[in-house]
C-alpha positions as CSV (number, residue, x, y, z in Angstrom):
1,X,88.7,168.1,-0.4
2,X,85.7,170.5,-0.8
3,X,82.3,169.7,0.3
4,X,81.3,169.7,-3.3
5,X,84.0,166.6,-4.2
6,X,83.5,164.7,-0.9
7,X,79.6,164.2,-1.7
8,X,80.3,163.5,-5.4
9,X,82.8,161.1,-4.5
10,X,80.3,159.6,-2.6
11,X,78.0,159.0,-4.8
12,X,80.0,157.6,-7.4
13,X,80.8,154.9,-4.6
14,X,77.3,154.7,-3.4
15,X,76.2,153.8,-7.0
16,X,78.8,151.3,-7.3
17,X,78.3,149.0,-4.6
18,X,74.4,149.2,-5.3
19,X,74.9,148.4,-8.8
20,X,77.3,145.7,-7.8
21,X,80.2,147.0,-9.4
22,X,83.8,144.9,-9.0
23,X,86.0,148.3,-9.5
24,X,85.8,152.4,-9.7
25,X,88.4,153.9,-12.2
26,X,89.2,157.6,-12.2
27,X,91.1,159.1,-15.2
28,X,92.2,162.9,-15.8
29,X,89.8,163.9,-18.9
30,X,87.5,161.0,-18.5
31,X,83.7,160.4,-16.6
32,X,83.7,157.8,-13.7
33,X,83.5,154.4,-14.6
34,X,82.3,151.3,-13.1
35,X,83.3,147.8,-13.6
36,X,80.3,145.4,-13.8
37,X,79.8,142.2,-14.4
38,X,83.2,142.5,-16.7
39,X,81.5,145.5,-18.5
40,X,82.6,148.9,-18.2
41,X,79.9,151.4,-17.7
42,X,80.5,155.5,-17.9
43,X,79.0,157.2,-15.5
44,X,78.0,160.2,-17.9
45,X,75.6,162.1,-15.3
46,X,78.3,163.0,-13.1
47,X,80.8,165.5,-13.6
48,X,84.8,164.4,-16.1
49,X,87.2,164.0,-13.9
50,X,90.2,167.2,-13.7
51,X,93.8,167.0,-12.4
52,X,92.6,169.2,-9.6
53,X,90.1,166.9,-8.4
54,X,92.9,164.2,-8.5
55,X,95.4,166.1,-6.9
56,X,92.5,166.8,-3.7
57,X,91.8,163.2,-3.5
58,X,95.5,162.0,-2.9
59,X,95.2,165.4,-0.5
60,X,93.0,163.7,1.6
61,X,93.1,160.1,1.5
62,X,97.0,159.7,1.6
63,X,99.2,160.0,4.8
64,X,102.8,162.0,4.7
65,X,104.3,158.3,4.1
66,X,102.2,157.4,1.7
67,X,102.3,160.7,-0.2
68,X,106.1,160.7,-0.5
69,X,106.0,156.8,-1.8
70,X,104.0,158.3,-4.2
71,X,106.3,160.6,-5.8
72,X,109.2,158.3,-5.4
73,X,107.4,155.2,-7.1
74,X,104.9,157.2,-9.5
75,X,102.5,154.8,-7.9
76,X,101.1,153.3,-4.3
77,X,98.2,150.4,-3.4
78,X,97.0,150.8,0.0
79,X,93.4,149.7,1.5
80,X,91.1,152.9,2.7
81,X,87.8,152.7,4.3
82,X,85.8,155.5,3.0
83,X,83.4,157.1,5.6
84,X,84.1,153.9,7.6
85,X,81.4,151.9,5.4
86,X,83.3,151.7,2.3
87,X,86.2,149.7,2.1
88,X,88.1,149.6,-1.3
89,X,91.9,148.6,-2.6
90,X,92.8,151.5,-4.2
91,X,95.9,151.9,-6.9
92,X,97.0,155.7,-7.8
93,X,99.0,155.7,-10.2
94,X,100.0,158.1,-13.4
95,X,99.4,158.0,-16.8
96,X,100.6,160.1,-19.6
97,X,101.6,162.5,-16.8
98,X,98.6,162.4,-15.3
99,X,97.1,161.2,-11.8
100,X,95.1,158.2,-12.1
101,X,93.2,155.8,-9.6
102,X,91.8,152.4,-9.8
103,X,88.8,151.7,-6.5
104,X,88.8,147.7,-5.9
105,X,85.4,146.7,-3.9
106,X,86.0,144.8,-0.6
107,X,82.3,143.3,1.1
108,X,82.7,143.8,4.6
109,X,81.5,140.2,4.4
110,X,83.7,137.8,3.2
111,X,82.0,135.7,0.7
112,X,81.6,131.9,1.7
113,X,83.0,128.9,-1.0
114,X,79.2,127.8,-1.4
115,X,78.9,131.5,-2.0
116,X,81.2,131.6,-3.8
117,X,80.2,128.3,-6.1
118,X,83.7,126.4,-5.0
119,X,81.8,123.7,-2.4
120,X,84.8,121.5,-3.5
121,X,87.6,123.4,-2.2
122,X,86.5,122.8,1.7
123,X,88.6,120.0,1.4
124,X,91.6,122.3,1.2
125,X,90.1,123.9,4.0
126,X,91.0,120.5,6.3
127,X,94.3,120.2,5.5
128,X,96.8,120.4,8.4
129,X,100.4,121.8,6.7
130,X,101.7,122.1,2.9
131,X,101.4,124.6,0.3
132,X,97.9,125.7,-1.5
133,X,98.2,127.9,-4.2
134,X,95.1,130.1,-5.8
135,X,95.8,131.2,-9.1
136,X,94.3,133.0,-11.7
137,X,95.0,136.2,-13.8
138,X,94.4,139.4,-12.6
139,X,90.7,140.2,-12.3
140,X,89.5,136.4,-12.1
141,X,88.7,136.9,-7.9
142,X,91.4,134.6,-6.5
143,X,91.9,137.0,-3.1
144,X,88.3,136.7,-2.8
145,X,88.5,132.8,-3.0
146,X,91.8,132.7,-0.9
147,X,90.0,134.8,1.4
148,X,86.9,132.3,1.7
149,X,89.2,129.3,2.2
150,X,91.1,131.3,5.1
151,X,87.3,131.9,6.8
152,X,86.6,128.0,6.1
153,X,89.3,127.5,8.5
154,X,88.7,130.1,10.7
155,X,84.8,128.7,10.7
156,X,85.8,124.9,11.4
157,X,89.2,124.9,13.3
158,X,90.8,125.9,16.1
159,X,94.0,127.6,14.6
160,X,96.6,130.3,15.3
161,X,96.2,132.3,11.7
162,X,98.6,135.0,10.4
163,X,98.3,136.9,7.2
164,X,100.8,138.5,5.4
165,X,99.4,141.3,2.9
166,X,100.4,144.4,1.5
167,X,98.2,145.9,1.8
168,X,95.3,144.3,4.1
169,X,92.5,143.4,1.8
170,X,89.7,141.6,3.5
171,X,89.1,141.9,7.5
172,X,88.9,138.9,9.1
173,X,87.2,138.4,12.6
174,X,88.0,135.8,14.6
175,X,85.6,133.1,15.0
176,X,87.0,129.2,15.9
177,X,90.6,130.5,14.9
178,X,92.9,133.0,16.4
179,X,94.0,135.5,13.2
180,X,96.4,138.7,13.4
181,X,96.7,140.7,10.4
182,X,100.2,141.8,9.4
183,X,100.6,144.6,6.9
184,X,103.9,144.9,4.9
185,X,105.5,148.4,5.5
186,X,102.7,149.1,8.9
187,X,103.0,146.1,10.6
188,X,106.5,144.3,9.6
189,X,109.1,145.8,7.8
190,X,109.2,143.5,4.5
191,X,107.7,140.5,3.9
192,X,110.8,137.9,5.5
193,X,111.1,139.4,8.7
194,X,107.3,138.6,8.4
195,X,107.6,135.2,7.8
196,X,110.7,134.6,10.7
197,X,107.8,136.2,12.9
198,X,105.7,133.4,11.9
199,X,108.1,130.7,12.7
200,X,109.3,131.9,15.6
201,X,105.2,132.5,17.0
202,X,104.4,129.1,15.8
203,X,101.7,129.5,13.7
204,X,99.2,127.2,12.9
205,X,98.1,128.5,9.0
206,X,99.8,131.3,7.3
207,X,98.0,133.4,4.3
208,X,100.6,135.3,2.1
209,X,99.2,137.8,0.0
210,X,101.1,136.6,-3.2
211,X,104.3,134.3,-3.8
212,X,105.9,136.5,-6.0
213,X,108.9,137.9,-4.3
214,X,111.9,135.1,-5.4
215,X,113.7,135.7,-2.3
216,X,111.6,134.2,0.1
217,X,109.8,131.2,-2.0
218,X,112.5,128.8,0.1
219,X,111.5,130.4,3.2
220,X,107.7,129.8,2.4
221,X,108.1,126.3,1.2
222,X,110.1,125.6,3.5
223,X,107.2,126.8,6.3
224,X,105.1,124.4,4.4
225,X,107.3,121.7,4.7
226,X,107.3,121.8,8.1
227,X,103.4,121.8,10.3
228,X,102.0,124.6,9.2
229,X,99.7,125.4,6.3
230,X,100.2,128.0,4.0
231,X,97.5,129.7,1.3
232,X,99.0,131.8,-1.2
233,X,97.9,133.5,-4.7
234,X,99.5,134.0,-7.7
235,X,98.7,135.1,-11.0
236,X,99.0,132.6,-13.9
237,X,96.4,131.2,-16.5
238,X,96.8,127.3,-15.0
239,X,97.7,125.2,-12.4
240,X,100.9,124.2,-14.3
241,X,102.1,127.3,-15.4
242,X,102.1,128.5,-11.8
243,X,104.5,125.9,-10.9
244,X,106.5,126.9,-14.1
245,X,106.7,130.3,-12.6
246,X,108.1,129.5,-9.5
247,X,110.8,127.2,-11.3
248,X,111.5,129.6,-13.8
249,X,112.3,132.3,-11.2
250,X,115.3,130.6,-10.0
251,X,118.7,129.9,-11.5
252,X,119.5,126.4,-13.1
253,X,121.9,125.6,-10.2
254,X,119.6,126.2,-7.8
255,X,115.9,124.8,-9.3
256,X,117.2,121.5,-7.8
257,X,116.3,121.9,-4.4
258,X,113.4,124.2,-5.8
259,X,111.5,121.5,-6.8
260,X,112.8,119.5,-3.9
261,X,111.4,121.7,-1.5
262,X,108.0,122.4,-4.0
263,X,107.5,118.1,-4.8
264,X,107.6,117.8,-1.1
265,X,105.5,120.5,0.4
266,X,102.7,121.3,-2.5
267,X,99.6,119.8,-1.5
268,X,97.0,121.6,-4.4
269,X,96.8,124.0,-6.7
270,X,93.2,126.1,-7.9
271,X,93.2,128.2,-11.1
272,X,90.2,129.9,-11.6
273,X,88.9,132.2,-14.2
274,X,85.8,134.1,-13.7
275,X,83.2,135.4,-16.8
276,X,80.0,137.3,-17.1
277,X,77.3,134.8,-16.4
278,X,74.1,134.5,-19.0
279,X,71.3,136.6,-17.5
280,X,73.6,138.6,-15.2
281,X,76.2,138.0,-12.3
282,X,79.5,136.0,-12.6
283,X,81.0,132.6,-13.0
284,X,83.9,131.3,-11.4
285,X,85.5,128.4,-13.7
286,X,88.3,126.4,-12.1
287,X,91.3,123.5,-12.2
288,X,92.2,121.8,-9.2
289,X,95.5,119.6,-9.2
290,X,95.6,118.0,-5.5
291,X,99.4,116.4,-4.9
292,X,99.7,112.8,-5.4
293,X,102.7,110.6,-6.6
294,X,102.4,111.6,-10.1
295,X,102.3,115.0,-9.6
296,X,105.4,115.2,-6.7
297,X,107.6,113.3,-9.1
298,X,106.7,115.8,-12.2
299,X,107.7,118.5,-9.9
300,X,110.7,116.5,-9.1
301,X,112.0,115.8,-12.6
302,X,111.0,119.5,-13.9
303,X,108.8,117.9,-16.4
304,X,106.1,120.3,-15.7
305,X,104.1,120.5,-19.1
306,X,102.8,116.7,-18.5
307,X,101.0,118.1,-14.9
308,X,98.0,118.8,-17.4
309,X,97.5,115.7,-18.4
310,X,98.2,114.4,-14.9
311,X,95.1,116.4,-14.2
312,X,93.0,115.4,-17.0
313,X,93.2,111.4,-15.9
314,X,93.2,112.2,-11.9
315,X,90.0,112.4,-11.3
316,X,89.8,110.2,-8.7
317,X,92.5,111.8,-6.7
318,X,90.2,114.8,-6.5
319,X,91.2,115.8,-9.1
320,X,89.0,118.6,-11.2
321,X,89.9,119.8,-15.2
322,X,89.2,123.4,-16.2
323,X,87.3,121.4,-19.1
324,X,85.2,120.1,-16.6
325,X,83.8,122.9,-14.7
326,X,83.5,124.6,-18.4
327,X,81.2,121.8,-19.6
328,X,79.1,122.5,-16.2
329,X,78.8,125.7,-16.7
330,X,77.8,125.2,-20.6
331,X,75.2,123.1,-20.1
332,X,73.6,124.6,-16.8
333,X,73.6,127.4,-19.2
334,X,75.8,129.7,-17.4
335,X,78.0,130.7,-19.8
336,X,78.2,130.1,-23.3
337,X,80.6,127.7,-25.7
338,X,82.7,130.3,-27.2
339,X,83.1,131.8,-24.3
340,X,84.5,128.3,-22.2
341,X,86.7,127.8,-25.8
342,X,88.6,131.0,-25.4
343,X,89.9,129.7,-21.9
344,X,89.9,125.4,-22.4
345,X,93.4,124.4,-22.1
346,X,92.2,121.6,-24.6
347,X,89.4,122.6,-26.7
348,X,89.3,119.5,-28.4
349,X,88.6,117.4,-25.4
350,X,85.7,120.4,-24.2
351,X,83.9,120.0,-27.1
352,X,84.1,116.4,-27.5
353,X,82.6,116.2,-24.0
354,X,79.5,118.2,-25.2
355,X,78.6,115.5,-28.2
């Protein structure tokens, strides 16, 4: 890349962090845009964006490896420090036959749960073994919250901490904990042999990017089941369609021991959405479902719809409805009503809870 494109690059970064912006896009035929606060925001003093500028970029930030995934996939995600101050997740990818790239914003610091306005999730953050899914769709900030629970741990406990990404998002530096960072493709070879590493180094909590891939789900639950501790993401809109999704992945002669081996090692469950907060910033909106009889025996008997209403009257489980951080948020003036309607999973009971 010419001098010329490494400082504009630069600046376009620069301005983004200091403007607090979530993501960088770059489109062939487009000016740079910025992500903030939910908002996109061109960035119409700085030069449109060419194939050739493109085309240098993947030049220089790409690796032989990387470059011929590339071209095989059409697209790659990898995490790249830029200048070694900078780090960002960064998706190339193409689009109408052109080279594309999406920047994702990683703080060197990991934001705290207090930071983070999730104070009620350090009590996942004590929990010894079992599964504890973060969900959320895309863009809601559930790797930054997973991410803050992992650091509660490592911040309170003595614990032997492995992560499974792909790629590494967030560096994490040990502090009470122990934690190695495994990269899929760098550091392990795909994501199983991964977790038979884990088992056979007898680790204490395991982080798994995302519990997507249907071929190790048993392996993972079954890691769960056992004394260890395992956070994982996933992207769904609640807390029961998560558990749909890994039910629904499987065939019907095999969801039996699926939900077996879910019931039994499920300990909680946070979907969170996130919104442009009134008067600037964002707002992280959440369920919790936290396992109890109720909810292991849904599980069991497949009856998954009724884990919403399992939440709604659970309260004293620890329960937490996504109605009820909404109705927090309204009336500390966060966010606004029509805003928390478009997301309620029972708009009837939110707005009876503001009369």
């Amino acid at each position: 890349m010419d001098a010329g494109k490494i400082i504009l690059i630069k600046e376009i970064l620069t301005e983004a962090i200091k403007s607090g912006a979530s993501d960088v896009h770059f489109g062939v035929g487009n000016y740079p845009i910025l992500r903030i606060n939910g908002e996109l925001s061109y960035l119409e003093d700085k030069e449109i964006i060419t194939q050739d500028f493109m085309e240098s970029l993947i030049e220089n930030i790409l690796n032989a490896t990387q470059k011929t995934q590339l071209i095989d996939n059409k697209e790659i995600i990898f995490g790249y420090n830029f200048d070694k101050n900078f780090r960002f997740k960064v998706n190339i990818f193409h689009q109408r036959g052109f080279l594309s790239a999406t920047l994702r914003y990683i703080p060197a610091q990991i934001k705290t749960l207090d930071e983070l306005g999730l104070q009620q999730l350090k009590v996942l953050a004590k929990l010894k073994k079992g599964l504890v899914i973060v969900a959320g769709p895309f863009g809601s900030g559930r790797s930054s919250t997973a991410a803050a629970l992992v650091e509660e741990i490592n911040h309170t406990r003595k614990e032997y901490i492995i992560t499974v990404e792909d790629p590494i998002e967030h560096i994490f530096n040990n502090n009470k904990s122990v934690i190695e960072q495994r990269e899929v493709g760098k550091d392990a070879k795909t994501v199983a042999s991964a977790l038979k590493s884990f088992q056979e180094e007898d680790g204490n909590v395991l982080f798994l990017e995302q519990l997507t891939d249907t071929k190790v789900i048993p392996d993972v639950l079954e890691i769960a089941g056992g004394s260890s501790l395992v956070v994982t993401t996933m992207s769904s809109d609640s807390a029961a369609a998560a558990i749909s999704s890994i039910l629904d992945s499987f065939q019907s002669f095999d969801q039996d021991r699926i939900r077996d081996l879910l019931a039994t090692s499920l300990k909680a469950v946070v979907c969170q959405k996130i919104f442009p907060k009134i008067g600037g910033g964002m707002k992280v909106v959440y369920e919790l479902m936290m396992s109890n009889d109720a909810v292991r025996a849904t599980i069991s008997g497949g009856n998954v719809k009724q884990l919403n209403d399992i939440i709604q009257t659970s309260k004293k489980d620890g329960m937490v409805s996504l109605e009820q951080t909404l109705v927090e948020a309204v009336k500390n003036k966060e966010i606004n009503m029509d805003d928390a309607l478009a997301v309620s999973n029972n708009s009837k009971l939110l707005k009876n809870s503001q009369s």
